[in-house]
N, C-alpha and C positions, 0 to 999 in steps of 0.2 A: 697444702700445696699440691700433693700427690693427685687429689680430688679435684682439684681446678686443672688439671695436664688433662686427668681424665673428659672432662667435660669437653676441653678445647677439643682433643683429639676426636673424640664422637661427633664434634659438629663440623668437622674437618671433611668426615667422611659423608658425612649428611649431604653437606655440602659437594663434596665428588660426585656424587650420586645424580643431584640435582641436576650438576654441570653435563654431565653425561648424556640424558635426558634432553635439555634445553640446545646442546650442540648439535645432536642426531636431527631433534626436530626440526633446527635451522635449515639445516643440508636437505632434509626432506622438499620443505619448504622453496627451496632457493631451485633442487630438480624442476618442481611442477613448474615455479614460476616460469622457467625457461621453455618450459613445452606446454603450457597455456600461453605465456607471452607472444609464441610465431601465431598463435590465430587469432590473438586480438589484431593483430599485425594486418592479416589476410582478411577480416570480416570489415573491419573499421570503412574501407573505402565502400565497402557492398551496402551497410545500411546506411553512411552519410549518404548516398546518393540516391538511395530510396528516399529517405526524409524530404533531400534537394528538390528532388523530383516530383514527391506527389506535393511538396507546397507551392509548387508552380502551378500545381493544376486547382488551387483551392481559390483562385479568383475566377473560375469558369466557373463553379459551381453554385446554385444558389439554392434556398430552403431545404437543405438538408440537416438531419439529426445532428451527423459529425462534423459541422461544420459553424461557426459562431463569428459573427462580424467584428467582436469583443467579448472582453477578460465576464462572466458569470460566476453569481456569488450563489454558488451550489448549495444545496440543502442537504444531499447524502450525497458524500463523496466512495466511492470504494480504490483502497489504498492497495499497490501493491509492492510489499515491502522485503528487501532482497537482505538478507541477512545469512550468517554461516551455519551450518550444523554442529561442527569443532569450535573447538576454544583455542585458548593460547597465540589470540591473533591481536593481543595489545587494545584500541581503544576503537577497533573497525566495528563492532555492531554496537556500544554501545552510544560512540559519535552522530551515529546515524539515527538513532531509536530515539535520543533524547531531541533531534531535530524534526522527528515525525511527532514525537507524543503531545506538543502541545497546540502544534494544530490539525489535531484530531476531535472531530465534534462528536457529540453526544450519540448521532445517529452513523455516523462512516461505520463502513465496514472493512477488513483487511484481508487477504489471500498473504499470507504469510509462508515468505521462503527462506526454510532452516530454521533448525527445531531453536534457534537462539531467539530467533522473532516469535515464535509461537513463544514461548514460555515471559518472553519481557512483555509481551502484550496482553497474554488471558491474568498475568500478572498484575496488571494494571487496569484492570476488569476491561478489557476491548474486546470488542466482536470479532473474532477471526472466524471468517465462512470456510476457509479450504486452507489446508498445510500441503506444504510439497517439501519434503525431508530429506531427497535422495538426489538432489543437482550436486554436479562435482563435475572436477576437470575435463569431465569424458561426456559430459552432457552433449545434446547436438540442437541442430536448429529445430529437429522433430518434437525432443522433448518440453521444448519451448512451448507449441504450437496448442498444447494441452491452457497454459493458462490465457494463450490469445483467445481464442475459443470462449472459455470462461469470461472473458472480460465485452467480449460480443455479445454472447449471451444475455449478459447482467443489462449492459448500455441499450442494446434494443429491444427489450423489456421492459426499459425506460424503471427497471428499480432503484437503477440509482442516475444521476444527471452530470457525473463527474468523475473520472477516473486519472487519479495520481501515481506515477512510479516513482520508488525510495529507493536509491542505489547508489554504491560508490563509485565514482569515477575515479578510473584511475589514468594520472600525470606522466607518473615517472615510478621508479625504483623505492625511492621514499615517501612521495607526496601521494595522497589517496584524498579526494573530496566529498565528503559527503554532499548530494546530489538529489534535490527532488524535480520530476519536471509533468507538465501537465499531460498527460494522452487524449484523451478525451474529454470534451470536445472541443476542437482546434482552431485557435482562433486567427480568423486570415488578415494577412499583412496585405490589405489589398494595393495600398499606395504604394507600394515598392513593388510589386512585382506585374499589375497589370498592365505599366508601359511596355515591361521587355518581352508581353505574351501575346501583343494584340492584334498579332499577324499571324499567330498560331494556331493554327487548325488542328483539332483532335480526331483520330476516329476509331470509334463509334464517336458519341455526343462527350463533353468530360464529365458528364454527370455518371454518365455509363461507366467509364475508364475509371473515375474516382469511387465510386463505391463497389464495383469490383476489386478496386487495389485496396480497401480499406483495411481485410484480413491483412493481404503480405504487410502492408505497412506498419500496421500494432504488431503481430511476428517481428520481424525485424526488431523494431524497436528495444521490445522484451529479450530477446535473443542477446541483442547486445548488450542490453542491462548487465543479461544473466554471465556474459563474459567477460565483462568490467567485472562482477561484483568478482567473480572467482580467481581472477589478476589480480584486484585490490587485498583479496582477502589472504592467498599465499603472499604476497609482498609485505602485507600488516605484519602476519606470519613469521615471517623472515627476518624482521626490523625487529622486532617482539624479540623474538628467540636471540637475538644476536646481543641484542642492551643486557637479556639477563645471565645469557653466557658471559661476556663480559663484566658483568655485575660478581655474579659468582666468583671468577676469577679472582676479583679484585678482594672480595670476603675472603676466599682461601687463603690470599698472599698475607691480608692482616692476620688473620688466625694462627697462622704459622711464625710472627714475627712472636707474637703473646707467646704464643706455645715455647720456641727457642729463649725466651726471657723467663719465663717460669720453669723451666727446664734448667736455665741457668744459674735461678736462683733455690734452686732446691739443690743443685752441687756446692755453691757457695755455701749453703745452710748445713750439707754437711760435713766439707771440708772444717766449717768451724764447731761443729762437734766433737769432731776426732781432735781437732788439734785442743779444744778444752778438755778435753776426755785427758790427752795426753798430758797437759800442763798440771791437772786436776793428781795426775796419778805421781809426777813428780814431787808434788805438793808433801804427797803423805808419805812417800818415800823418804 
């Protein structure tokens, strides 16, 4: 009985430990979120309206690279896959990973963001061309600009004929969606938008305006990815940390209740010693 207190009480503390741990990291968590959340706040209207904007101008344009009348069944796709460097963020990269990996073909390639997607992908024998290890809350639009580039580079070189982004969208506080969507190349909505352009005059030509905006436009895009995924991924974070603080909690309070009953019952055990002990010595008296 002495041996089963002891056991309880050791995992008691194990247990304290752990909670200590999982509650700090909540609170970490729940800081950033609030001071990553004011600049999802603040970018959100600047790349909708770049988006808004340059697909209004994709019915002016014609035979160009980045642009496609309809949906193409691409032969190498190169993925870019937004994932965390840290753990302890619940089911955020691996929601996402398990919805990239099976429509990845034989020849894609991946730019893998956060050593979580480098290691589930070469894991999974995938191509990763480039890692980028070091994005975090503090990241800017500049550091973005590195894998726009990269993904310009690849497309008009024509190595590959398809580029995907893999990212979480985040909802809300709780809700996080994993998110793939297509970048390149874009396919235009021509029926809907060329009655509301056709009075619209560009200048220069929109061929000129549209492939000059093509960079800020893929920027943008990535940029916001890259501040979704860092929103979604403290929020996972936070939601993560809190279920198993709580969890904990809930294991300490039972441990405690066994512990006070084996405790009890090892006073019980030897109140009736002594009192045999005693009846025992009456006996022989």
């Amino acid at each position: 009985m002495a041996q089963s207190m002891e056991q309880i009480r050791q995992r008691i503390k194990v247990i304290e430990v752990n909670y200590k741990i999982t509650k700090a990291t909540q609170l970490v968590a729940t800081a950033k979120l609030k001071r990553i959340g004011k600049r999802i706040e603040a970018i959100k209207p600047y790349y909708s309206e770049v988006y808004d904007t340059f697909h209004q101008l994709l019915p002016k344009l014609e035979n160009s690279l980045y642009i496609k009348d309809k949906p193409i069944e691409p032969k190498k796709t190169l993925w870019v896959v937004f994932n965390s460097s840290l753990g302890l963020c619940g089911g955020f990269n691996s929601n996402l990973n398990k919805m990239v990996l099976p429509q990845l073909k034989a020849d894609d390639e991946i730019i893998a963001i956060g050593s979580k997607a480098v290691t589930f992908f070469k894991n999974h024998h995938k191509t990763v061309i480039k890692e980028y290890l070091n994005f975090n809350i503090n990241s800017t639009y500049n550091d973005s600009q590195d894998i726009a580039l990269t993904l310009m580079s690849q497309f008009n070189d024509q190595s590959v004929d398809s580029i995907k982004i893999a990212y979480t969208k985040y909802i809300n506080t709780v809700t996080m969606t994993p998110t793939i969507i297509d970048l390149l190349p874009i396919v235009s909505e021509s029926k809907e938008t060329k009655g509301s352009l056709v009075l619209t005059d560009f200048e220069p030509s929109p061929g000129t305006v549209i492939e000059t905006a093509i960079p800020l436009y893929i920027g943008a895009i990535i940029y916001g990815a890259l501040i979704e995924s860092q929103v979604s991924e403290q929020a996972s974070r936070r939601v993560a940390m809190e279920n198993a603080s709580n969890n904990a909690r809930d294991m300490k309070d039972d441990l405690l209740i066994h512990y006070n009953r084996a405790r009890q019952g090892a006073i019980t055990q030897e109140i009736s010693e002594i009192i045999g002990g005693a009846d025992a010595q009456k006996t022989s008296s």
